[in-house]
Each structure stands twice: as C-alpha cells, then as structure tokens.
C-alpha positions in Angstrom: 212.9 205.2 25.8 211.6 201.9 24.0 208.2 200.1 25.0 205.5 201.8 27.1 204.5 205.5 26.6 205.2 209.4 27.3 205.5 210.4 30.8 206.7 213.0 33.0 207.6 210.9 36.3 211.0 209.3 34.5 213.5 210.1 33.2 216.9 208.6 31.2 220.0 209.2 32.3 223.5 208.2 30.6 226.5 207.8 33.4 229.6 208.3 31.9 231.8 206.0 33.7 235.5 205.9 34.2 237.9 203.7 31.7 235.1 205.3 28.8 231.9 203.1 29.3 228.9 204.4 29.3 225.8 203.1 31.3 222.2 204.4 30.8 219.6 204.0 33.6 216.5 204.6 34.4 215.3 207.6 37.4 211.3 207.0 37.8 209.7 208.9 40.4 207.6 205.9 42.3 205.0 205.2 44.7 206.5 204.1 48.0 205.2 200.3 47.4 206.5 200.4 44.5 209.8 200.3 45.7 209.6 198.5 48.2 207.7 195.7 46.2 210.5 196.2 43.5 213.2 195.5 46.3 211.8 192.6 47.1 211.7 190.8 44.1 215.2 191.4 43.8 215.2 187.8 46.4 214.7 186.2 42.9 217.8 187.7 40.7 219.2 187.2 38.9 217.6 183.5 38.4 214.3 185.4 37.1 215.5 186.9 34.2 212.4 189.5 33.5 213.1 191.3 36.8 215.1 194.5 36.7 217.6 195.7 38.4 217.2 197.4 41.1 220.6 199.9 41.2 219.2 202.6 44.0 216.3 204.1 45.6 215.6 206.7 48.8 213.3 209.6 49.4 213.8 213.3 48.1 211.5 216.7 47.4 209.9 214.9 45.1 209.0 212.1 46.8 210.2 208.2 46.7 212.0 207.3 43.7 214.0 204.4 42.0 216.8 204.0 39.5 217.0 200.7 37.6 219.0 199.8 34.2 217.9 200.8 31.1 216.1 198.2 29.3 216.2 197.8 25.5 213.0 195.9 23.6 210.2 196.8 22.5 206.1 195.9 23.2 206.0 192.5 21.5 203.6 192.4 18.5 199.5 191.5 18.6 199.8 188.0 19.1 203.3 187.0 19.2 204.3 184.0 21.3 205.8 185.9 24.5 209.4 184.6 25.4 209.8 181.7 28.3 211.8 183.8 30.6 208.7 186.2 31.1 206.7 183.1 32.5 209.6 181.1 34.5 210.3 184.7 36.3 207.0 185.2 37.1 206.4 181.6 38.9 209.7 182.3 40.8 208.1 185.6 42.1 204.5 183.7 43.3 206.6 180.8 44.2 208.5 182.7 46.8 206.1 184.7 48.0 203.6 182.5 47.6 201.2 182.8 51.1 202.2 186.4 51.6 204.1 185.8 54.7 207.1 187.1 54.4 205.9 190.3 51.7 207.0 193.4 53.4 204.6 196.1 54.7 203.4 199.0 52.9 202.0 196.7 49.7 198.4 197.1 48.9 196.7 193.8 49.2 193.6 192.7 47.1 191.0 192.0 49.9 187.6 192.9 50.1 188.4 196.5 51.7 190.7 197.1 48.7 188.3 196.0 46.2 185.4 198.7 47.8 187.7 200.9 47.0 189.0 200.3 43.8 185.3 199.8 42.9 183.8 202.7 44.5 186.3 205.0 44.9 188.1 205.0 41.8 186.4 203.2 39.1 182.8 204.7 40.2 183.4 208.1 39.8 185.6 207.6 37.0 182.5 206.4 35.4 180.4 209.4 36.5 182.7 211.9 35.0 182.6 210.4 31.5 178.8 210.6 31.1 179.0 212.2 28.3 181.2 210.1 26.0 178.7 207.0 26.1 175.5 206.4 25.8 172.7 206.7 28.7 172.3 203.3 28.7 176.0 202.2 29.0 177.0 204.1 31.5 173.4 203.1 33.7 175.0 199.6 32.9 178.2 200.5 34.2 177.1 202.2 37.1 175.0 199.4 38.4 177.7 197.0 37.9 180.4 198.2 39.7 177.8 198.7 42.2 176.9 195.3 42.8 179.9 193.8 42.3 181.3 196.0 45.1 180.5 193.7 47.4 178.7 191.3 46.0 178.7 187.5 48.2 180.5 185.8 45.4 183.1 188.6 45.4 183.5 188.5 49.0 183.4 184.1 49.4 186.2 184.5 46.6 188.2 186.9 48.4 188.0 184.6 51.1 189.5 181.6 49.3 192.2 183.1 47.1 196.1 182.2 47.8 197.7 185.4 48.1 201.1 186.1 46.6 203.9 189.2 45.5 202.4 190.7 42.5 203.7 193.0 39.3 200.0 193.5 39.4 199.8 195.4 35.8 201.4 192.6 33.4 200.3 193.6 29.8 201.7 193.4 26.7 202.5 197.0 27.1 204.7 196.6 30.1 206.1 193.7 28.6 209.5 194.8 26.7 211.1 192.1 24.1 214.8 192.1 22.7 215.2 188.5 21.0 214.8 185.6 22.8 214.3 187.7 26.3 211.2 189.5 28.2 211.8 192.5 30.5 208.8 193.6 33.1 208.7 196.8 33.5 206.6 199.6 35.6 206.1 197.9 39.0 203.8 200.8 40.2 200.7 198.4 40.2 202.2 195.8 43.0 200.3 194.5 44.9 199.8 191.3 47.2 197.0 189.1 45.2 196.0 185.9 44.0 199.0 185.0 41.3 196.8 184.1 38.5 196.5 188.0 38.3 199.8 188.4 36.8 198.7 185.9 33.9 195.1 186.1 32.8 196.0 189.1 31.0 198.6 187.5 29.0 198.0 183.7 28.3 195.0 180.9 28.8 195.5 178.4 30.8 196.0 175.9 28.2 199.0 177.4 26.6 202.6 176.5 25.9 203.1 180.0 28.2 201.3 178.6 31.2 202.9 175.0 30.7 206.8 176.7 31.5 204.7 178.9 33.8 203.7 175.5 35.9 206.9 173.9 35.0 208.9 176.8 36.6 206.5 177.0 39.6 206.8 173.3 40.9 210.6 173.6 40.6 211.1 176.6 42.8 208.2 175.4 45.4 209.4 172.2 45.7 205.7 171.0 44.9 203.2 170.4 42.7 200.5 174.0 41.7 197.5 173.7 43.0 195.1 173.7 40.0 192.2 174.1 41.8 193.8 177.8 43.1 195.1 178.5 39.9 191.5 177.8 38.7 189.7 180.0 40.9 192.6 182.7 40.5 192.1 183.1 36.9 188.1 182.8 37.2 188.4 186.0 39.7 191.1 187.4 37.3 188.1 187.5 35.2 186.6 189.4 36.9 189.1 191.9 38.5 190.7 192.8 34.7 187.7 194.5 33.1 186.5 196.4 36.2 190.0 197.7 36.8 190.7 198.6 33.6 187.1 199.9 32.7 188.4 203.4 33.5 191.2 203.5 30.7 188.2 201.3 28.3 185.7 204.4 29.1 187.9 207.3 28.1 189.5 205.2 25.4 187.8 202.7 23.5 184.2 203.1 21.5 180.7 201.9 23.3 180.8 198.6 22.0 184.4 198.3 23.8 183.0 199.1 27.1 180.3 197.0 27.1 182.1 194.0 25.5 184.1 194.7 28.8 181.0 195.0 31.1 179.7 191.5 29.5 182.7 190.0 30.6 182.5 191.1 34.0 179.3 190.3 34.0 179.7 186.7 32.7 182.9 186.4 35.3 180.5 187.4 37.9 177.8 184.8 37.4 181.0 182.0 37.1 182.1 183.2 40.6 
C-alpha cells in the first residue's frame, strides 16, 4: 500500500465486483475508539474531503476492525505546501465537534488523568528501558522531565482552560497521503477528544497560508468567528504535548542531540505555559 509503513494489523483486499469492476479496500484491525471515532467523522462526508470512507466495521476473533477504501498518494515531500482540502476537512471536524458534546463514548479524552498516564505510564518507562542507547545525562534529563511535567500546575491550569474537540490526534506528514491537488488522513488509531490545535501544530504555524483556509473553513461551518485566544493556547499546549508524546519513537529513533533538541522544546513549551 502507498504512504505510511509495514504493518501486520491491515491488510489490502481487491473485491471483484459484478459487471467487471474491481474495487480495493482497506481491512485494518483497530482499536475500538478508533472506530467509533472514525464513524463519527463520517457526520462531515463527504463535504470534508480528507476523511475516508468508512465502508464497514464489527467485532470478530480478532478483535474490532474496520474496512475503508483504498487510498492512492503518497507522504508529501519535506516541505511541500500541503493541499487545502487537508485544512478545510480538518476545521469541519473541530467545527462540529467543537465542545465535545455530542462525541460518542469510548474516546480517550486529553485531561489531566490522561496525561498522568501517557506521561507516567507510557512515556516513563519507555524512557527507562532505553538507558542504554543515550547518554547518562540525557536520559536523567528525560526522566526528570516527564516527571515534572506530569502534573505540573501549568499543565493542570491549561488542562483546565482548553476547548475540547473530535480529534485525528496523530496528523503528520506521514499519515498524510497526497495524489495531486487532494490530501487523504489516514490511520485514525490516535483519536482522541482534545484541544483542536492538536491536529495542526504538527503540520503548519499559525501564520501560514495552511492555517488561513484552516480559519477560513472553521468560521464557515461554525457560523462564527475562531477564537484566537483558544487557538493560541491550543497550539502553546500542542507544544508541549508533541515532543513528550513522541519522545518514545525520538528515543529509540533519532541520535542524542534529537532527543534533547526535543526535551528543549518541552522544556521551553513548559515555561511558556
């Protein structure tokens, strides 16, 4: 399949249909708020182009799983302008979820008992197991980092204030798949409910043409103007959140001088917050 990498939970399937025509699609084995998260969003097809289809999904031996269309493209290139569609599907998706109302249940939710946990259950002992890869010092840094910032009072006073919203939750160029003029967003297995700024940070600044169609695309399905000052905060927690849930891939990865380029900028994010 084009775009993302190897792995064992999908699988492509060609359905030979009747009158000749062939249809491929997509059979991932999924978590089960990834599906439902995934269903949702469906509320905003086809107007949100960068969605996919959601054809089927149920629980088997296995475990949940979903089947969506097969999408051609490919990862864009290192800093390539990202197509339009990518951004105005995107604002549709906060815009109608935007509060968290009306998400369904079953959708992790980034609050201050989800953070302890990402923090000290997964990225902590993620850290501790790769002692040997970076220097003492490094992973000391690390350590004490994710520590504090665990639940730290600015973390928990911005956790407080943020807008929540219907996430992808792991937009990156590499789950980002481009065939001309058109942006598909695929593996939803990150959703989440979280502060919508999330789903951009990692892609564009907020003084780009990308964020402009982002706002532009926002305001029009609302009915309203974006609040700046929430889209300010969002992407000033966004700084935070990226590096510390990444740091796990950036440990076993990427050299020293990547992980602490990525503990700097959690720590500058921190003291911002």
């Amino acid at each position: 399949m084009s775009g993302g990498t190897v792995s064992d939970l999908v699988e492509l399937i060609t359905l030979h249909l009747a009158g000749g025509r062939d249809v491929q699609v997509v059979r991932k084995r999924a978590s089960p708020h990834e599906a439902v998260g995934l269903a949702a969003a469906q509320a905003i097809r086809p107007a949100a182009t960068a969605v996919p289809e959601l054809i089927a999904c149920g629980e088997g031996a296995e475990g949940t799983w979903i089947i969506t269309l097969f999408l051609p493209g490919a990862p864009p290139n290192r800093g390539a302008l990202l197509p339009a569609n990518l951004f105005d599907s995107l604002a549709r998706l906060h815009a109608r979820f935007h509060g968290a109302a009306d998400v369904p249940e079953g959708i992790p939710r980034v609050d201050l008992q989800w953070w302890r946990r990402l923090c000290l259950g997964w990225v902590l002992p993620q850290i501790d197991g790769r002692r040997g890869d970076h220097s003492v010092g490094t992973v000391t840094w690390a350590s004490s980092l994710i520590s504090r910032v665990a639940d730290h009072p600015a973390v928990r006073r911005t956790l407080s204030r943020l807008i929540p919203t219907l996430l992808h939750g792991d937009v990156h160029p590499g789950n980002v798949l481009v065939e001309g003029r058109h942006a598909r967003l695929i593996d939803w297995g990150s959703c989440r409910v979280g502060p919508a700024m999330l789903d951009l940070a990692n892609l564009v600044p907020r003084d780009s043409d990308g964020f402009a169609v982002y706002r532009r695309s926002w305001e029009e399905a609302a009915g309203r103007s974006l609040d700046t000052d929430a889209a300010e905060l969002g992407y000033r927690w966004a700084a935070l959140q990226i590096p510390v849930q990444y740091l796990p891939w950036t440990i076993e990865n990427q050299l020293t001088a990547d992980v602490e380029a990525s503990l700097d900028r959690a720590e500058r994010a921190l003291a911002e917050l």
